[in-house]
C-alpha positions as CSV (number, residue, x, y, z in Angstrom):
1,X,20.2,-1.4,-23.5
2,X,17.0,-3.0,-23.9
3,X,13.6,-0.7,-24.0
4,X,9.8,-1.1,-24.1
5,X,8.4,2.7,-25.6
6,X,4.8,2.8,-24.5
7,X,2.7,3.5,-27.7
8,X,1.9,7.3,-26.3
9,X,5.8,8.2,-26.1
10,X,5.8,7.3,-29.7
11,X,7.1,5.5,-32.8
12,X,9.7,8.2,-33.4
13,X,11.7,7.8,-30.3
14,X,11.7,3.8,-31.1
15,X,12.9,4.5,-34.2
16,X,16.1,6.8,-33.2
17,X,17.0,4.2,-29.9
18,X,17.4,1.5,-32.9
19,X,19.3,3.9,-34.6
20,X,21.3,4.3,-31.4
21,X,21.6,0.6,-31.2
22,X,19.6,-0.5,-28.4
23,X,16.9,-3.2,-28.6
24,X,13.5,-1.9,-28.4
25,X,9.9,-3.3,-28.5
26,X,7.7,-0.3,-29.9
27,X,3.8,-0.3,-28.3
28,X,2.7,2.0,-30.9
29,X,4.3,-0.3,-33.7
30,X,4.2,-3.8,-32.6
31,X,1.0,-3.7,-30.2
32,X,-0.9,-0.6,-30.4
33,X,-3.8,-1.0,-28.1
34,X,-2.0,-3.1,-25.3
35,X,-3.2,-1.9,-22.1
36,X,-1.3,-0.7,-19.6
37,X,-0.6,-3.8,-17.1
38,X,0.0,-6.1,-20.1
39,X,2.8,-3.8,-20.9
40,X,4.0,-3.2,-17.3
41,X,4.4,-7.5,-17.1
42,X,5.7,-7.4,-20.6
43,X,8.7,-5.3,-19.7
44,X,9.5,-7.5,-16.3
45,X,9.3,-10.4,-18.6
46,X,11.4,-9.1,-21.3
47,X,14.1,-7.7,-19.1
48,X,13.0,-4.1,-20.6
49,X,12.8,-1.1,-19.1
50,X,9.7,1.2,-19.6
51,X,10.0,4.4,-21.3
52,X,6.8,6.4,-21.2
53,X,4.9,9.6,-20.7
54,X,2.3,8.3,-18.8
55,X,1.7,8.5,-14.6
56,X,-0.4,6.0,-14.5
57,X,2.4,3.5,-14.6
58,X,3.5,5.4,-10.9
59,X,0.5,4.0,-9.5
60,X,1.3,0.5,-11.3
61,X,4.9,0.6,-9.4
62,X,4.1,2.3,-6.1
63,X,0.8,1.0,-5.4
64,X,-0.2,-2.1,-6.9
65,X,3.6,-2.9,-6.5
66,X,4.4,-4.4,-9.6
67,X,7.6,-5.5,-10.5
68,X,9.6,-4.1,-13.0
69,X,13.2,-3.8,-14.4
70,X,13.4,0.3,-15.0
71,X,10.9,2.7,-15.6
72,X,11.2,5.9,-17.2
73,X,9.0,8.1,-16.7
74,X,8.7,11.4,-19.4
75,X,6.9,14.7,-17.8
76,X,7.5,16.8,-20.4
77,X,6.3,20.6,-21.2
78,X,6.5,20.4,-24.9
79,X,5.8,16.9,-25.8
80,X,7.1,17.2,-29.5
81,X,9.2,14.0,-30.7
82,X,12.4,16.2,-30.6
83,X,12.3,17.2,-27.4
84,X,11.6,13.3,-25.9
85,X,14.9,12.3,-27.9
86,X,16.5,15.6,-26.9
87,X,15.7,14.5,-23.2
88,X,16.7,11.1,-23.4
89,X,20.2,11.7,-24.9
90,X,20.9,13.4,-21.7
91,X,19.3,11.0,-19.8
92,X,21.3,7.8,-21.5
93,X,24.5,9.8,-21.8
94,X,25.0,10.5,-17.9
95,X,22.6,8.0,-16.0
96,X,22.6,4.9,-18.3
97,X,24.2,2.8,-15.8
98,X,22.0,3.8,-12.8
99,X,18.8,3.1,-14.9
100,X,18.3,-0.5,-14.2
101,X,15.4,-1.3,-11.7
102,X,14.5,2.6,-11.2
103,X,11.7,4.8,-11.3
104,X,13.1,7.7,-13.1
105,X,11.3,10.6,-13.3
106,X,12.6,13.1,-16.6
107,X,11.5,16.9,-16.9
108,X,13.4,18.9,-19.9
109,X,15.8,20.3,-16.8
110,X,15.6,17.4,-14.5
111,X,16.3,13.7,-13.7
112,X,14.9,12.4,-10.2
113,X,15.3,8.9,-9.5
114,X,12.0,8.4,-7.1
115,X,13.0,6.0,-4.0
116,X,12.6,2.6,-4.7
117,X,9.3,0.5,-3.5
């Protein structure tokens, strides 16, 4: 799969997606400081799809309407890098093909794909 990690989600989980052999564009290492719409139109250009921990991109989907190619949203108790890769190995083992084009919102316990736009 192809992923754009938002620079706040961080380096670490980049790193282990590469080591889990999916293409990844890294915010944090290859464009720290890119504000949020330039990654938003990044991703829908790229074919990526979004992995971050911040809402702000729910208001870039649902209200401005942007388009986009997957968005995963991270809400998180304990935001250590563990936990985010912990998280997403669940997520990627038993939704990987529904993620394309989704909203997905991930707790530690829960996956809720929000309705489309």
């Amino acid at each position: 799969m192809r992923f754009l990690v938002d620079e706040c989600t961080g380096p670490s989980v980049a790193e282990w997606l590469r080591g889990q052999r999916h293409e990844v564009f890294s915010v944090y290492d290859e464009a720290r400081g890119m504000d949020d719409d330039k990654i938003i139109h990044k991703a829908f250009a790229e074919n990526l799809i979004l992995i971050t921990n911040d809402k702000d991109f729910g208001k870039k989907i649902y209200v401005e309407r942007l388009p986009h190619h997957g968005v995963i949203l991270l809400r998180l108790e304990d935001e250590r890098t563990v936990i985010k890769i912990e998280t997403l190995t669940r997520l990627l083992r038993n939704y990987s093909e529904q993620l394309t084009g989704q909203f997905v919102v991930v707790t530690e316990s829960k996956v809720r794909f929000a309705s489309n736009r």
